[in-house]
C-alpha positions as CSV (number, residue, x, y, z in Angstrom):
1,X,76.2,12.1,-55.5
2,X,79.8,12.6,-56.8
3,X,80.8,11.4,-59.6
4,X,84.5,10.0,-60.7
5,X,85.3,9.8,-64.0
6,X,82.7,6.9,-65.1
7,X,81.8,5.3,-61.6
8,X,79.5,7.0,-58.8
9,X,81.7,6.2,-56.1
10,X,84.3,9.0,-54.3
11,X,86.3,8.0,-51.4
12,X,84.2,5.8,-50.0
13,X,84.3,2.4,-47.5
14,X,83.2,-0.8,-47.4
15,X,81.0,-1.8,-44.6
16,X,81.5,-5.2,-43.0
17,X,80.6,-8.1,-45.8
18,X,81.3,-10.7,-43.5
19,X,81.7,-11.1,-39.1
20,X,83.3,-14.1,-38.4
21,X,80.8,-15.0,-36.1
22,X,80.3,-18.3,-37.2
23,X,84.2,-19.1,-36.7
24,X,83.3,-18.4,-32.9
25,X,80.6,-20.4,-32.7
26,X,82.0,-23.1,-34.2
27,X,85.3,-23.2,-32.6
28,X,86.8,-22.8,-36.2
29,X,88.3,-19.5,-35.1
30,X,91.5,-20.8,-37.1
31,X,89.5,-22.3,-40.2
32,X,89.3,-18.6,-41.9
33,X,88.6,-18.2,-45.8
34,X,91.8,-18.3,-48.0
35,X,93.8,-15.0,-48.8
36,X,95.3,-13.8,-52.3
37,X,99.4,-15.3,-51.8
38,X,101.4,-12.4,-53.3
39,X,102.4,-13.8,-57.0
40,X,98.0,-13.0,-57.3
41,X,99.5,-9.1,-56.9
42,X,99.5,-6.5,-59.8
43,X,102.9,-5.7,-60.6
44,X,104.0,-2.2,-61.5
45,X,105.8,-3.4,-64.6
46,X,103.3,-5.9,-66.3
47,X,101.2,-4.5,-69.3
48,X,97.8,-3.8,-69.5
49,X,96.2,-6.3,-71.2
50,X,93.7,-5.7,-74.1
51,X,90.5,-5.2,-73.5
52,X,87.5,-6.5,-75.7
53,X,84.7,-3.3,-76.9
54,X,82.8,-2.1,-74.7
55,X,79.5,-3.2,-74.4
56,X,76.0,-1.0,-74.4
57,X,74.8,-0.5,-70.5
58,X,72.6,-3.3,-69.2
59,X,72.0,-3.9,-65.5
60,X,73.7,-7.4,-64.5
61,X,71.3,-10.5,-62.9
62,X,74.2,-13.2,-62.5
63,X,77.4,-13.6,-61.6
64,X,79.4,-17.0,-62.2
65,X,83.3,-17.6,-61.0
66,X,84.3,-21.5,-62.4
67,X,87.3,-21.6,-60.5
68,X,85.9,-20.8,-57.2
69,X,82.5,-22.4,-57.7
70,X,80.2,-18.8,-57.8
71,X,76.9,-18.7,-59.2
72,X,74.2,-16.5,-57.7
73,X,72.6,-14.2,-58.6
74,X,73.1,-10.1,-57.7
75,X,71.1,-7.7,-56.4
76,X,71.2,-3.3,-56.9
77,X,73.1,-1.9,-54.0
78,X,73.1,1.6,-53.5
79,X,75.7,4.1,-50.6
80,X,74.3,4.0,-46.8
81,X,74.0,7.2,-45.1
82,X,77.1,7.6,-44.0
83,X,79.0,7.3,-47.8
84,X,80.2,3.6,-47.6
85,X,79.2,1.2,-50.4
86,X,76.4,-1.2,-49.1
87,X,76.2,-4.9,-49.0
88,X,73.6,-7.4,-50.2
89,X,71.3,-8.7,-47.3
90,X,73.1,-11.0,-44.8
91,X,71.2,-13.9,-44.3
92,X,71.3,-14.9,-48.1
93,X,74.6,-16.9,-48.3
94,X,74.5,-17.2,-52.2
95,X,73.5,-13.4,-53.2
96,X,76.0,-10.7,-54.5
97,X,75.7,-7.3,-55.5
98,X,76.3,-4.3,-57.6
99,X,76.6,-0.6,-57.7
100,X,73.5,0.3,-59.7
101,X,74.5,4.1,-59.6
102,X,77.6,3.1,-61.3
103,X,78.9,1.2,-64.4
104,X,77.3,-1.7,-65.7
105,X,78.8,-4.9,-65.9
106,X,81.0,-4.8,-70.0
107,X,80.0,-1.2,-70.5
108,X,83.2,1.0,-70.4
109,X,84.9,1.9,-66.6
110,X,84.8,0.8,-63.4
111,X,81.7,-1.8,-62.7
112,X,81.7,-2.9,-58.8
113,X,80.4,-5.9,-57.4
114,X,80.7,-6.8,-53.8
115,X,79.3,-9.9,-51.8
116,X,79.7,-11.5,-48.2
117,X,82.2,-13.7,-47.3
118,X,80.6,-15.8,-44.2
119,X,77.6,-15.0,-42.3
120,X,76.4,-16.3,-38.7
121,X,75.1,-19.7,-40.6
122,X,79.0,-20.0,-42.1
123,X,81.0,-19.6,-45.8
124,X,78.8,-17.3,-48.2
125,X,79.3,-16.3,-51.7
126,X,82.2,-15.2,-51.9
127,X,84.2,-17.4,-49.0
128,X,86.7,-18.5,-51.8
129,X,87.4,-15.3,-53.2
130,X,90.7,-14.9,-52.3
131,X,92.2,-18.5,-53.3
132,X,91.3,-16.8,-57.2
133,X,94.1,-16.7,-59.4
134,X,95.3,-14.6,-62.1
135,X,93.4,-15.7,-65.8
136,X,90.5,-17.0,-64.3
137,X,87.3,-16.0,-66.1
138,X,84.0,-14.4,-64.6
139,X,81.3,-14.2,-66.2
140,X,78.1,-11.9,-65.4
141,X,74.7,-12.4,-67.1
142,X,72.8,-9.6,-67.8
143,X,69.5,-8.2,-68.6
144,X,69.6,-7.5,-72.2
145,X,70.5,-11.4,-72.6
146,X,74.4,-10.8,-73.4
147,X,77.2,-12.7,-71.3
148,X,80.2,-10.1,-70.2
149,X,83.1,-12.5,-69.7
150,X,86.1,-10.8,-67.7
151,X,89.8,-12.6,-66.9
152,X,91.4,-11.5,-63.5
153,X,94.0,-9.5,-64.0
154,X,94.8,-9.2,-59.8
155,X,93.6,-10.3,-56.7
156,X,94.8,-8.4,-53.3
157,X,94.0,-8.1,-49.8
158,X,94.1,-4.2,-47.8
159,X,93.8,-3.4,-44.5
160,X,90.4,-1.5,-43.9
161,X,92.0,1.9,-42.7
162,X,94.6,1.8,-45.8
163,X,92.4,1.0,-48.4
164,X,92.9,2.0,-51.8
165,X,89.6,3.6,-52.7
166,X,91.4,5.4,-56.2
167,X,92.8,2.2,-57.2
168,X,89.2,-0.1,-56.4
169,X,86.8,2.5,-57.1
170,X,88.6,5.0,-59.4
171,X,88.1,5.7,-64.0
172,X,89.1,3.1,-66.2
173,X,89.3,3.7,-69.8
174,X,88.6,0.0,-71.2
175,X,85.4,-1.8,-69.5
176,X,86.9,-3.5,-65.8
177,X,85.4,-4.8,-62.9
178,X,86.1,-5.1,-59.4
179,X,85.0,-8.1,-57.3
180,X,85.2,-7.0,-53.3
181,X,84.4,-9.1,-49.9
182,X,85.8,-9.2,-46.6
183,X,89.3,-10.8,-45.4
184,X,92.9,-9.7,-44.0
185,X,93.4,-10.3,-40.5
186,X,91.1,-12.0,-38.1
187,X,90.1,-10.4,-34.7
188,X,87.5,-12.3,-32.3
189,X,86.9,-8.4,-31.1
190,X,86.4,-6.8,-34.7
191,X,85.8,-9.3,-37.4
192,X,87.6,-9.3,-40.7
193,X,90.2,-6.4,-40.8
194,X,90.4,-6.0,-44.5
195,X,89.2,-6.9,-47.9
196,X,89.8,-8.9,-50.9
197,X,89.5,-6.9,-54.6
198,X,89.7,-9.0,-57.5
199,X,90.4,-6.7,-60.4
200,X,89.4,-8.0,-64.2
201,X,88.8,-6.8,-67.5
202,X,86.6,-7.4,-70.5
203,X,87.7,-10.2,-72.8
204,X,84.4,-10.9,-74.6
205,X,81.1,-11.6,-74.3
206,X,78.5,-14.0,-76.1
């Protein structure tokens, strides 16, 4: 596998975290999840705000998001066969996941976590991601019994065929993660066109 600076991940997709198909089904075609508005944007002149120490690696069990109501637990995902990141197992409407090949959760770079947005049953874990806002807190238990507590720094929303895979998956020198599902534009033919990245850093942990 290639390696980026401190993630595992190069130039790689994400495969569909959510259909839609329940929208259909439901004739709720029009009720889809919420989108980042674009004040939730990272702006090329704010600051980089201070990160806390890194933390030792220690896989994550739990992830918790207040604001939108998140708390499930996450499973290890791996890359499919054909490069793209891989999602937790569909049917499961309150499990996330990580990239076990890549940073842990606190430790120091990139740490990814990715989780479905609806599945044929309706909402899933991470319907609401994309009504976060800037300062809201996350917080991921993990194994070694410590809390890493992140604070958002941006939420956005790409089209699949431009997204950003550098900017997502790419180094960090100060412990970040990145919170991915599905969203963008709404096709009944395709699905979700896009996704939602919540980008955070470290600000402590208990």
């Amino acid at each position: 596998m290639r390696r980026v600076g401190n993630t595992a991940i190069a130039a790689v997709t994400v495969i569909a975290l959510g259909s839609g198909a329940w929208l259909l089904s439901s004739g709720s075609e029009t009720a889809t999840p919420p989108q980042p508005s674009a004040a939730e944007a990272r702006t090329g002149q704010a600051r980089q705000a201070p990160a806390a120490p890194a933390l030792p690696p220690s896989p994550p069990d739990r992830i918790r998001i207040p604001a939108i109501g998140v708390d499930a637990p996450l499973t290890g995902l791996g890359l499919t066969r054909t490069g793209s990141l891989d999602v937790p197992p569909a049917a499961d409407d309150n499990l996330a996941g990580w990239y076990e090949a890549g940073t842990t959760p606190g430790e120091r770079g990139t740490s990814i976590v990715a989780g479905h947005v609806d599945n044929t049953e309706g909402p899933a874990v991470f319907y609401r991601l994309g009504a976060l806002k800037k300062g809201a807190l996350i917080e991921v238990d993990r194994r070694d019994g410590s809390v890493a507590v992140f604070r958002v720094d941006a939420v956005e929303v790409y089209e699949a065929q431009n997204f950003p895979d550098e900017k997502v998956y790419g180094a960090a020198h100060r412990p970040e993660l990145r919170v991915i599902t599905c969203g963008g534009g709404y096709s009944r033919s395709t699905g979700y066109q896009g996704n939602v990245v919540v980008f955070a850093h470290l600000t402590g942990s208990r």
